[in-house]
C-alpha positions as CSV (number, residue, x, y, z in Angstrom):
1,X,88.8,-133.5,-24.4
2,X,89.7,-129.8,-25.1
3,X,86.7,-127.5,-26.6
4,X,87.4,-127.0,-30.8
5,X,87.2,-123.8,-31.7
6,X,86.9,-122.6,-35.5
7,X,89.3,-120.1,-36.9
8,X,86.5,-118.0,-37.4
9,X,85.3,-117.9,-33.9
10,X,89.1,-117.1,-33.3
11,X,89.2,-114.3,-35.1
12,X,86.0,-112.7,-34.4
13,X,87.0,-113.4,-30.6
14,X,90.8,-111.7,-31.5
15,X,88.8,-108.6,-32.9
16,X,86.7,-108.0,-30.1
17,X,89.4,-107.8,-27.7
18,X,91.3,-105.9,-30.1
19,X,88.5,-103.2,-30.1
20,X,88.1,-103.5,-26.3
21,X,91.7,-103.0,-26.0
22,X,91.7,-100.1,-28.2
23,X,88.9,-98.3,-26.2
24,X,90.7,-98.9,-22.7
25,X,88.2,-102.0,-21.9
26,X,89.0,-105.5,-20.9
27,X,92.2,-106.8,-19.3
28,X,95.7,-105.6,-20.3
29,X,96.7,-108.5,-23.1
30,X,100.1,-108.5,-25.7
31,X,99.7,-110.0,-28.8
32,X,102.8,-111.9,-29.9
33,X,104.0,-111.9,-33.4
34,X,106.9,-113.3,-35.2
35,X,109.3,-110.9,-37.9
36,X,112.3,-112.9,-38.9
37,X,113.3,-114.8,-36.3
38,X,112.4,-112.0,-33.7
39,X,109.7,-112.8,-30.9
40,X,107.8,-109.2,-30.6
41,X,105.1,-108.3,-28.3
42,X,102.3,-105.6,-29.0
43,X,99.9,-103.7,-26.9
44,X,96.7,-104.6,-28.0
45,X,95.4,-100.9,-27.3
46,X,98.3,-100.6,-29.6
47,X,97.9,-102.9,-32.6
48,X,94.8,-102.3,-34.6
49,X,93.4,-105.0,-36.6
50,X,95.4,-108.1,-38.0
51,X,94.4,-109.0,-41.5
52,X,96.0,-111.5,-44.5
53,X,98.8,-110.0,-46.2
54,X,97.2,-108.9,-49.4
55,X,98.5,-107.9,-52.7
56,X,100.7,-104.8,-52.1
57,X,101.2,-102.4,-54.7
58,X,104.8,-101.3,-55.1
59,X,105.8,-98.0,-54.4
60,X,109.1,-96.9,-56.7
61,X,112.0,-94.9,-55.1
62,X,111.2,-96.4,-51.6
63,X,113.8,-97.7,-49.1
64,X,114.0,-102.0,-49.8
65,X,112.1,-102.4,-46.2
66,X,108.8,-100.4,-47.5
67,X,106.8,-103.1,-49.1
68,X,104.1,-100.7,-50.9
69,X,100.8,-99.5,-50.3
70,X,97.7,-102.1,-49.3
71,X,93.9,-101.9,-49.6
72,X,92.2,-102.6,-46.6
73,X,88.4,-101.9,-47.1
74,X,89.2,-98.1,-49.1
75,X,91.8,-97.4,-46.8
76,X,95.3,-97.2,-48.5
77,X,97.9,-98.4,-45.8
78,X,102.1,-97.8,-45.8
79,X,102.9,-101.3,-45.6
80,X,106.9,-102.1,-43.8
81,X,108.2,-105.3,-43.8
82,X,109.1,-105.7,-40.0
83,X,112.1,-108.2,-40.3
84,X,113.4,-106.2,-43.4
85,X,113.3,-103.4,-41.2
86,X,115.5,-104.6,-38.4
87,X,117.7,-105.5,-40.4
88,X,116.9,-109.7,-41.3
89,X,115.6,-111.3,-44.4
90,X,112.2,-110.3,-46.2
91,X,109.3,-112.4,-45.0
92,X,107.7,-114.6,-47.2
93,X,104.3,-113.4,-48.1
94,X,103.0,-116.9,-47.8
95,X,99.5,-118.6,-45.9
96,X,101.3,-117.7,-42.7
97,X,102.0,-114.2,-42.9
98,X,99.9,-110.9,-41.6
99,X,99.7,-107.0,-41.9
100,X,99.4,-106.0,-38.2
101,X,97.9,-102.2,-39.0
102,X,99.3,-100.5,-36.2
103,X,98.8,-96.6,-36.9
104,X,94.7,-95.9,-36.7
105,X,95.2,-95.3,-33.0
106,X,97.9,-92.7,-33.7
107,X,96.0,-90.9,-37.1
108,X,98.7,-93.1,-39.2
109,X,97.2,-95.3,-41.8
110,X,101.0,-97.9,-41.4
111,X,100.8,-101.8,-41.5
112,X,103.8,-104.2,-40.3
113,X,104.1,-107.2,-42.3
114,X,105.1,-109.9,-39.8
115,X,105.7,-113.6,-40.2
116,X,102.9,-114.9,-38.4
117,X,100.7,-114.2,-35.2
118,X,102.0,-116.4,-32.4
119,X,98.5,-115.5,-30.1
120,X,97.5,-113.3,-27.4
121,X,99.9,-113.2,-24.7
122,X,99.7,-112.7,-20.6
123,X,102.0,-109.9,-19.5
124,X,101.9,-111.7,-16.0
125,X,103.3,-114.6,-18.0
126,X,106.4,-112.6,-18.8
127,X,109.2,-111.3,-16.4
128,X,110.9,-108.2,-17.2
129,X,114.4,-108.6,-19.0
130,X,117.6,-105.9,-18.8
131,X,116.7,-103.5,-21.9
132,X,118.5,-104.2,-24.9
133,X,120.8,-100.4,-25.9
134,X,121.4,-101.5,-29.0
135,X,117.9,-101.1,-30.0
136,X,116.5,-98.0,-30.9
137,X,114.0,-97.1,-28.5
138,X,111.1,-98.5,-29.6
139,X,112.2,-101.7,-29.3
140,X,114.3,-101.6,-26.0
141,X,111.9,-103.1,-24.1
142,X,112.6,-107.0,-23.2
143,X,110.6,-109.5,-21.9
144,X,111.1,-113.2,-20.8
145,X,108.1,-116.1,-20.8
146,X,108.2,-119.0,-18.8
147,X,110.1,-120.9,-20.8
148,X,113.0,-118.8,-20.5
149,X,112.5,-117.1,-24.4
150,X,112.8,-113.0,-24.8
151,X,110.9,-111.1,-26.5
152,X,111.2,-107.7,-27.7
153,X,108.3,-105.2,-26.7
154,X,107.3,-102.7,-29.0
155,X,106.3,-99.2,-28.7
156,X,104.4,-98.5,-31.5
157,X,104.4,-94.6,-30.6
158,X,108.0,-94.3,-30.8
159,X,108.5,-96.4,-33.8
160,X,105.6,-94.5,-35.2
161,X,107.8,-91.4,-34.1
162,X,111.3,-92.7,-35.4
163,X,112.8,-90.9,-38.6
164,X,114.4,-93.4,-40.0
165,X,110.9,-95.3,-40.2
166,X,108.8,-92.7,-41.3
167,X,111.3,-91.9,-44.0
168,X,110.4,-94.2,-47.0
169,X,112.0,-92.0,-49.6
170,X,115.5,-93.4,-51.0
């Protein structure tokens, strides 16, 4: 009968490989998360901490994609809905949904709001895929898992480097 493990043991487990990722420690791990329909892999050293979509405070004159500013423990984050982003429909800020804060490493305090964390992922579980061009290029990256489904990789430098997502101001 397979072990039963308590969300909380989960998470506290997610975080300390989030930290030993961010320090250069442990194995090299993705974490997979969903953004409107879109499969997207992270670099743990990348993604910072994952955390329940909170109550956002909206921020007028802002492009529709920006979602507002979030509270994280006294730290005001520039919160982006991902799928709004790209292009898809808004996510649903429901039990599911997450703010993967993704710019500490990088001296930028900028969350993603995703659908949902779909786990820690195996890069050796994943061949490499024919880059997409259409993408910009923080999101060319393609990878396919063993059952054949792609996901996108993305370079949180470069989309931390992109204009048109740094630029919030209509």
């Amino acid at each position: 009968m397979a072990r039963k493990t308590s969300l909380r043991d989960f998470q506290e487990y997610l975080a300390t490989r989030l930290t030993n990722a961010a320090k250069g420690q442990g194995s090299s791990s993705w974490l997979g998360v969903e953004a409107g329909g879109e499969s997207w892999l992270v670099d743990l050293s990348d993604g910072g901490e994952i955390v329940q979509a909170s109550q956002l405070a909206p921020v007028p004159m802002t492009r529709p994609w920006f979602a507002g500013i979030a509270n994280i423990r006294g730290n005001l984050h520039a919160v982006s809905d991902f799928s709004l982003f790209r292009g898809g429909p808004p996510i649903v800020q429901n039990a599911n949904a997450r703010l993967l804060l993704v710019g500490a490493r990088h001296g930028v305090n900028a969350a993603l709001l995703v659908s949902r964390m779909l786990g820690l992922k195996n890069p050796e579980d994943f061949t490499v895929e024919p880059e997409d061009a259409a993408m910009p290029a923080w999101g060319r990256q393609r990878f396919a898992d063993t059952q054949g489904k792609v996901w996108h990789k993305l370079s949180v430098r470069e989309l931390l480097a992109d204009q048109d997502f740094m630029n919030i101001g209509v």
